[in-house]
VEXKOL-977289 format. One line per 10 residues: their letters; for each residue x, y, z negated of N, C-alpha, C, CB. Coordinates in Angstrom, 2 decimals. Each point is the difference from the previous one (the first is absolute). Glycine has a CB too. Example, Ala and Ser with C-alpha at 12.3 -4.5 7.8 and 13.67 -1.06 7.14 Angstrom:
VEXKOL-977289
as = 13.19,-5.69,-7.80,-0.89,1.19,0.00,0.90,1.20,0.00,-1.89,-1.17,-1.25 ~ 1.54,2.22,1.97,0.82,1.19,-0.06,-0.77,1.09,-0.73,1.18,-0.63,2.15
This chain:
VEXKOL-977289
xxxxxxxxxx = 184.48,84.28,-227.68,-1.08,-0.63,0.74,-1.19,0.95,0.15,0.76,-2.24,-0.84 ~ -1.15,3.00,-0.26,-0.96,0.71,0.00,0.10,0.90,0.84,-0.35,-0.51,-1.83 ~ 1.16,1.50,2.39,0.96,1.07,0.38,0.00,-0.33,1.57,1.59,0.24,-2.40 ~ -1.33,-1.99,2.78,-0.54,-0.13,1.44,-0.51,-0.13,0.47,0.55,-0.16,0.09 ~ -1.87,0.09,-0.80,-1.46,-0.69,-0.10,-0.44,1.52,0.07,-0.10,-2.65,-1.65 ~ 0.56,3.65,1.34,-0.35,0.96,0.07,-0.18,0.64,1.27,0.76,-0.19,-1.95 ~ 0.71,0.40,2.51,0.13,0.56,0.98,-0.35,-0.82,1.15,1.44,1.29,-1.15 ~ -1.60,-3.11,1.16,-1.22,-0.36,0.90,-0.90,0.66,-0.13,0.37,-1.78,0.05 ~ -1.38,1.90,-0.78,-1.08,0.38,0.06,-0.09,1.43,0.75,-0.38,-1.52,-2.00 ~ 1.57,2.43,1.25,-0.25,1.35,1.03,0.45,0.11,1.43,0.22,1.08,-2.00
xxxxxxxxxx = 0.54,-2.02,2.38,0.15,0.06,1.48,-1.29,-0.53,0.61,2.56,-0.30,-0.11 ~ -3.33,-0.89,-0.23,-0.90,-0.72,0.56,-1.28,1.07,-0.32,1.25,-2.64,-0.29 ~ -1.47,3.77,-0.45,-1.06,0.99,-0.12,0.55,0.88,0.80,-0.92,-0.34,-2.18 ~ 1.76,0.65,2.48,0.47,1.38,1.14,0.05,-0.59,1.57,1.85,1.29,-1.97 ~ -1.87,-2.57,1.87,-0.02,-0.73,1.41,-1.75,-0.26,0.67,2.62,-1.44,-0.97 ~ -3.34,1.64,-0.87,-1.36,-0.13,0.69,-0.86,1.58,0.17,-0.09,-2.71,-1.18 ~ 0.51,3.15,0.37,-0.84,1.55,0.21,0.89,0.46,1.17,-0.84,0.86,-2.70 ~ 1.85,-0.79,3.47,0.70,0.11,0.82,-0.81,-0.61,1.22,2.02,0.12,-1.61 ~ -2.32,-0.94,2.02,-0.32,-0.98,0.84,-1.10,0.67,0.84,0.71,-1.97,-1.56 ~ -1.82,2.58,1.07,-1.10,0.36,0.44,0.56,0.98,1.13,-1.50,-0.45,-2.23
xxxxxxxxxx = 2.17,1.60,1.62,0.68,0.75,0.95,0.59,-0.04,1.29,0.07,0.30,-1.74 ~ 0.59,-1.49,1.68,0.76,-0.36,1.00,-0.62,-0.94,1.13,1.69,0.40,-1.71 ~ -2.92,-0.99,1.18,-0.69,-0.49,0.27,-0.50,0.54,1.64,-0.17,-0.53,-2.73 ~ -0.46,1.79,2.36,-0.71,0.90,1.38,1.35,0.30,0.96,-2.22,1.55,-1.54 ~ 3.24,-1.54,1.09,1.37,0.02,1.58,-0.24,-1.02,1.02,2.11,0.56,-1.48 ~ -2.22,-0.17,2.75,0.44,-1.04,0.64,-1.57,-0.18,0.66,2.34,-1.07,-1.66 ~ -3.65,1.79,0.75,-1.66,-0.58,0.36,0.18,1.06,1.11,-1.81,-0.86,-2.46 ~ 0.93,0.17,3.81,-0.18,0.63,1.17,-1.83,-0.06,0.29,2.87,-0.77,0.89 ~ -3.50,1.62,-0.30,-1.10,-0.31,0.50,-0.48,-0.39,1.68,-0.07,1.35,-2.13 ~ 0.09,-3.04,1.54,-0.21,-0.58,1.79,-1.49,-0.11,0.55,2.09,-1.64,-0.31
xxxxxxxxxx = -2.20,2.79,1.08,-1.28,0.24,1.11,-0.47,-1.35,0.39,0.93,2.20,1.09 ~ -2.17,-2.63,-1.56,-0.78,-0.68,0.67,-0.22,-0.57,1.09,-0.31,0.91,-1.12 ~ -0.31,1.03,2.24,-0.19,-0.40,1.32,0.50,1.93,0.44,-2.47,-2.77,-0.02 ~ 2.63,2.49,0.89,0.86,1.96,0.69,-1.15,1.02,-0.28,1.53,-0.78,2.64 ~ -0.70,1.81,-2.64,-0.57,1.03,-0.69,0.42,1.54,0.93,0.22,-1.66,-2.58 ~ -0.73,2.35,3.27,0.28,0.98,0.69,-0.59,1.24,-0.44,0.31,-1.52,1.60 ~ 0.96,2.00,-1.90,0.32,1.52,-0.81,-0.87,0.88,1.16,2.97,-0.30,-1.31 ~ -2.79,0.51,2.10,-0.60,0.70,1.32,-1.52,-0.03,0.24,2.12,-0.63,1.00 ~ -2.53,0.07,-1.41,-1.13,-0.53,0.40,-1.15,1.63,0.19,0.68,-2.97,-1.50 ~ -2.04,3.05,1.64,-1.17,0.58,0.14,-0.03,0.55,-1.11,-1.05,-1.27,1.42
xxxxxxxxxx = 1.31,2.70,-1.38,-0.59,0.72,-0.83,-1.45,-0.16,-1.12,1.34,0.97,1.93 ~ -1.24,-0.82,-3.14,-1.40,-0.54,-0.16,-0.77,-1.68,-0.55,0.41,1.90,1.88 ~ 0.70,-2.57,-0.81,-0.17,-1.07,0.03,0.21,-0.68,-1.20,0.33,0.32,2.06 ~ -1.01,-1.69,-3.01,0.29,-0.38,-1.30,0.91,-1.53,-0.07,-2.39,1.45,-0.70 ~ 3.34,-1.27,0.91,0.88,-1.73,-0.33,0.13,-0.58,-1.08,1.27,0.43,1.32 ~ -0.73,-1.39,-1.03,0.11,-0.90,-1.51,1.38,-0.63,0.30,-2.78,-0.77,-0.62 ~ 3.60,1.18,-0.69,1.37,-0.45,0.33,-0.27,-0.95,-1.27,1.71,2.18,1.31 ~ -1.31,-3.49,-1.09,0.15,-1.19,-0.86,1.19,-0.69,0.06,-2.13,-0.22,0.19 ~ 2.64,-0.23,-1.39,1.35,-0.18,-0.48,0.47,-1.07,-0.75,-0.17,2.01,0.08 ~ 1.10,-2.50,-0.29,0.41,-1.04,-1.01,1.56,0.38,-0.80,-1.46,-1.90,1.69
xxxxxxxxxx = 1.58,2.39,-2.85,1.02,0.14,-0.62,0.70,-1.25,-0.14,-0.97,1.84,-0.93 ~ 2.49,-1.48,0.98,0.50,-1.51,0.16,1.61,0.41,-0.89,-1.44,-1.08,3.02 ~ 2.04,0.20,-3.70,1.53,0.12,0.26,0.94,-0.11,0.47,-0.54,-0.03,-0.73 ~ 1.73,0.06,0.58,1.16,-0.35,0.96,-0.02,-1.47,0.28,1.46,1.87,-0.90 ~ -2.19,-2.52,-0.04,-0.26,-1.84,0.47,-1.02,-0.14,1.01,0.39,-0.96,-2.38 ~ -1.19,2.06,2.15,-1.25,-0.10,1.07,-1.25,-0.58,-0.78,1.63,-0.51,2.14 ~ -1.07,0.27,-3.44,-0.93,-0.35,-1.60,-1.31,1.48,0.41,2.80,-1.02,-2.60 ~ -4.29,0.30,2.11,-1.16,1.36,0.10,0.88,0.72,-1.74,-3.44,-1.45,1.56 ~ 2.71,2.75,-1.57,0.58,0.98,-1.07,-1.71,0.88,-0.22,3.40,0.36,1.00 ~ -3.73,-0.89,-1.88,-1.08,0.82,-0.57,0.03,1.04,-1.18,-0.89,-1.90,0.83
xxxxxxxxxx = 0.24,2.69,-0.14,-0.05,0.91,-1.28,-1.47,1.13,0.14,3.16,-0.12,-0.21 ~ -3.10,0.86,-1.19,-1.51,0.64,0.02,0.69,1.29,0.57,-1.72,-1.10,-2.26 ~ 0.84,2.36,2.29,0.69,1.80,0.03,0.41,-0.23,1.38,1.21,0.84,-2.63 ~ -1.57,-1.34,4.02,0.57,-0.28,1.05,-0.60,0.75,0.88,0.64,-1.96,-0.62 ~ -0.16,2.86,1.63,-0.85,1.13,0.41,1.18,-0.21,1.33,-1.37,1.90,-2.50 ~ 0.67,-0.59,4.04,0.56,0.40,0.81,0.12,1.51,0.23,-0.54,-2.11,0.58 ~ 2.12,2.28,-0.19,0.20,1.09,0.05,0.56,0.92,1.56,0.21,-0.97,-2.61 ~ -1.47,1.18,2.61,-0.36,0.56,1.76,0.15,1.29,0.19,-1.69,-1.48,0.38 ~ 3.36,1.44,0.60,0.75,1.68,-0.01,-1.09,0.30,1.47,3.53,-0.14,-1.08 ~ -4.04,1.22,0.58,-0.94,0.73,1.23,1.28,0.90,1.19,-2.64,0.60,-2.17
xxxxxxxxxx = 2.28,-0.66,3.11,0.98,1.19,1.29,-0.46,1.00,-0.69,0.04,-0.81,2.67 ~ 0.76,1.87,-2.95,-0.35,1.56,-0.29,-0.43,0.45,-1.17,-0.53,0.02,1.95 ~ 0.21,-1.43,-2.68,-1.00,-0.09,-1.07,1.08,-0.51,-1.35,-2.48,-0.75,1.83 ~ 1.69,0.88,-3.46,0.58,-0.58,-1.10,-0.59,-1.43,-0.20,0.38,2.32,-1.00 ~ 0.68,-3.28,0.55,-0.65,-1.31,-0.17,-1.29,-0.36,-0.86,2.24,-0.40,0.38 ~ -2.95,-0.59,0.17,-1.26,-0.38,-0.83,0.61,-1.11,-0.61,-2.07,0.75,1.41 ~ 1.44,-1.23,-2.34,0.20,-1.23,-0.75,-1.54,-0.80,-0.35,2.39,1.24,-1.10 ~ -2.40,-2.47,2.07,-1.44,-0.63,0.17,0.25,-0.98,-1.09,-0.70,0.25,2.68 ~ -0.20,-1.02,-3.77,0.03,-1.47,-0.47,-0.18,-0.92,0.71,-0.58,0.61,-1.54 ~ 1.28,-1.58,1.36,-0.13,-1.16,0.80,-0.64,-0.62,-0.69,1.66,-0.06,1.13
xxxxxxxxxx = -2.69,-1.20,-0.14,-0.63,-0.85,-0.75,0.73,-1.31,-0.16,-1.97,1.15,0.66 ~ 2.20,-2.03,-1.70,0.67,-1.24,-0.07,-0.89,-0.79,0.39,1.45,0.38,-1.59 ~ -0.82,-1.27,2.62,-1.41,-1.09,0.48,0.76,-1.55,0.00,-1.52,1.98,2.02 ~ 1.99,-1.87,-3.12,0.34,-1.28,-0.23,1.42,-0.06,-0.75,-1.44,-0.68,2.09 ~ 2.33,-0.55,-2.53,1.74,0.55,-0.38,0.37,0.20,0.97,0.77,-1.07,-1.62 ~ 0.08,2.66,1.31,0.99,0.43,0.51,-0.58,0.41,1.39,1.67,-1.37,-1.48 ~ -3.30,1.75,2.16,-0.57,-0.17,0.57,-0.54,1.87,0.42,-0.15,-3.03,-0.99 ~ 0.22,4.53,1.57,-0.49,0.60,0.11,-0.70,0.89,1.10,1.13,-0.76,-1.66 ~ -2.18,1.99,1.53,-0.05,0.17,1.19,-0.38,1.38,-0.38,-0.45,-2.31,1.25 ~ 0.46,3.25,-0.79,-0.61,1.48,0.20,-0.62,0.52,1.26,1.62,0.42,-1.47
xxxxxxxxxx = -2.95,0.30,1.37,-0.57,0.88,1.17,0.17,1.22,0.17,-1.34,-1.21,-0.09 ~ 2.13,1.35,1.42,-0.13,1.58,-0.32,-0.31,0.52,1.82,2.16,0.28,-2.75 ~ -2.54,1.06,2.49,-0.73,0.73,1.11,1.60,0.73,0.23,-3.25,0.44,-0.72 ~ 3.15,-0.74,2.34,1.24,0.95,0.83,-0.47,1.26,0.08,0.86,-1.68,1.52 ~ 0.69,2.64,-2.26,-0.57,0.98,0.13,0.49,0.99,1.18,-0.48,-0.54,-2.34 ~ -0.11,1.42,2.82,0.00,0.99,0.89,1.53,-0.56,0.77,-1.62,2.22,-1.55 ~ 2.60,-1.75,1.02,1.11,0.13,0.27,1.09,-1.03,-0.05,-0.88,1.86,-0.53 ~ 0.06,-3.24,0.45,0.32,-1.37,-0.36,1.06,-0.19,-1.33,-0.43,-0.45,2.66 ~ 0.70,-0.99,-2.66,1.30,-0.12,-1.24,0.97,-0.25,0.50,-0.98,-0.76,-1.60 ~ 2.18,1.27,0.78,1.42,0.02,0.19,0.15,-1.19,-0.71,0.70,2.45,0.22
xxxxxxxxxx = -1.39,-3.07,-1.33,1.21,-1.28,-0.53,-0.81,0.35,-1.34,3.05,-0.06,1.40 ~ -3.40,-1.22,-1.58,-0.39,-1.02,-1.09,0.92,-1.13,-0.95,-1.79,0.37,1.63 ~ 1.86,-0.11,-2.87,0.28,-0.99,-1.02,-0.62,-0.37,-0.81,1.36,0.51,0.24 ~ -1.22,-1.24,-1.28,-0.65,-0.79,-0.85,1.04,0.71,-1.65,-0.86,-2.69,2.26 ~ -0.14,2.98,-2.72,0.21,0.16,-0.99,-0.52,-0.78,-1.37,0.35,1.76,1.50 ~ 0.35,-1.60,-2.92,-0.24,-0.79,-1.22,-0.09,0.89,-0.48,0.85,-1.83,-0.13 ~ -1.53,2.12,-0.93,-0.53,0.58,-0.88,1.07,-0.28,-1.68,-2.67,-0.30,1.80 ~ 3.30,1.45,-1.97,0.79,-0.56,-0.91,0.45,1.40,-1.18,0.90,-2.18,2.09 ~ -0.53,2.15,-3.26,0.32,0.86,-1.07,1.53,-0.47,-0.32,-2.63,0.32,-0.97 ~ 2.93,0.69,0.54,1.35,0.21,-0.87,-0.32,1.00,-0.94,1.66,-0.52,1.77
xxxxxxxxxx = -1.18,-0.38,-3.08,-0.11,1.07,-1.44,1.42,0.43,-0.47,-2.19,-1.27,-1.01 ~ 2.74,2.99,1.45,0.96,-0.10,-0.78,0.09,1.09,-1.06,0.96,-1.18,1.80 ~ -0.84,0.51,-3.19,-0.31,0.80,-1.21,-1.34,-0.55,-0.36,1.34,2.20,0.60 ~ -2.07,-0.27,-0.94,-1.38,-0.07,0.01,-0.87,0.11,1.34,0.51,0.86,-2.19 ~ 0.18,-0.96,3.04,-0.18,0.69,1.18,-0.08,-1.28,1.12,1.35,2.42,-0.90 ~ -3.18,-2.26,1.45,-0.27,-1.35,0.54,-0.34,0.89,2.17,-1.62,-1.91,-3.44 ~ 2.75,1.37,4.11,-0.23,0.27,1.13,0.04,-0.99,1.09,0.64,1.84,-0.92 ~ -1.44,-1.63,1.95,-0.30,-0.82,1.49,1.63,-0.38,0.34,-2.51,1.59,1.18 ~ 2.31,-2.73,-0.97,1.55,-0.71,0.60,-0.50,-1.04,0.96,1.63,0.14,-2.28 ~ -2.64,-0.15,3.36,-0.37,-0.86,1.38,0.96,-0.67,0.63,-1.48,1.44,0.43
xxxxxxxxxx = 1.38,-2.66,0.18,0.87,-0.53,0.69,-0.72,0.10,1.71,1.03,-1.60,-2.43 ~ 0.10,1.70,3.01,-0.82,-0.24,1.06,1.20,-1.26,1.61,-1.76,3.33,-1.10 ~ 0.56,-3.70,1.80,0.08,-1.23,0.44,-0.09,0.43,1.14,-0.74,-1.43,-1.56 ~ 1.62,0.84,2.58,-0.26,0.43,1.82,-0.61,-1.31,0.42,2.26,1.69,0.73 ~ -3.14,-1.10,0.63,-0.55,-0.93,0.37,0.96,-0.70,0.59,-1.97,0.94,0.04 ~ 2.36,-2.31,0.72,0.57,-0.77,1.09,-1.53,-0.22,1.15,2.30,-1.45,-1.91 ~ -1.75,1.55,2.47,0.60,1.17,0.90,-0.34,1.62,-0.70,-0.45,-1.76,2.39 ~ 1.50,2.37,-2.18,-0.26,1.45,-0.71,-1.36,0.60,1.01,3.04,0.60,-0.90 ~ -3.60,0.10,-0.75,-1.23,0.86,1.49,0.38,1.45,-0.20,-2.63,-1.55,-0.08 ~ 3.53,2.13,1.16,0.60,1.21,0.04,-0.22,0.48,1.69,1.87,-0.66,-2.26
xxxx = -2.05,1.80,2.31,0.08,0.50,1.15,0.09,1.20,-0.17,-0.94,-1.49,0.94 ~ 1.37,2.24,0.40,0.55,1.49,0.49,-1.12,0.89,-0.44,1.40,-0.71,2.22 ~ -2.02,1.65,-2.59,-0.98,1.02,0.17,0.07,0.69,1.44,0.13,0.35,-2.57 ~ -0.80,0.38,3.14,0.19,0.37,1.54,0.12,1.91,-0.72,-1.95,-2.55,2.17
């Protein structure tokens, strides 16, 4: 009895530290209102967002940032502000050569050993915001 009481317990602890993980599959970031990659040089937008899951359930979380591939350029990584659950938005200035494509990124670690390194998730928008560079 003791012995199955046991190995309940360790399946039902590997099913919950497990869970979190699996959790972020499936989260998409659904655009607000449209958002044009092209736009005016210069110009400052505001892309606002709602993390969601495969139920369409909101998905909150903190470390939530955007990750804005420049034409010609190396990606920036802006913070997003949370404006509510599961609720975000970032400003950013178009640059010169406009953007190729924006995601959403999480802010995330993996420790293996002694050894503590960046492990980010990252999230496409619906509708994807991708476009050609010229």
């Amino acid at each position: 009895m003791r012995r199955v009481c046991s190995i309940v317990v360790l399946v039902a602890a590997t099913a919950w530290i497990a869970h979190p993980v699996g959790a972020k599959e499936g989260v998409r970031a659904e655009l607000e209102r449209p958002v044009r990659l092209s736009g005016a040089p210069g110009r400052t937008i505001t892309v606002a967002w709602r993390l969601v899951d495969e139920d369409g359930r909101r998905f909150s979380a903190s470390g939530v940032y955007v990750r804005v591939t420049r034409c010609g350029r190396r990606p920036v990584d802006l913070r997003a502000t949370a404006r509510g659950e599961g609720r975000y938005a970032a400003r950013l200035r178009v640059p010169t050569r406009g953007i190729r494509k924006m995601v959403v990124g999480l802010q995330g670690w993996r420790i293996i050993g002694e050894r503590r390194e960046r492990a980010d998730v990252f999230f496409r928008f619906d509708p994807p915001l991708v476009r050609r560079c010229r």
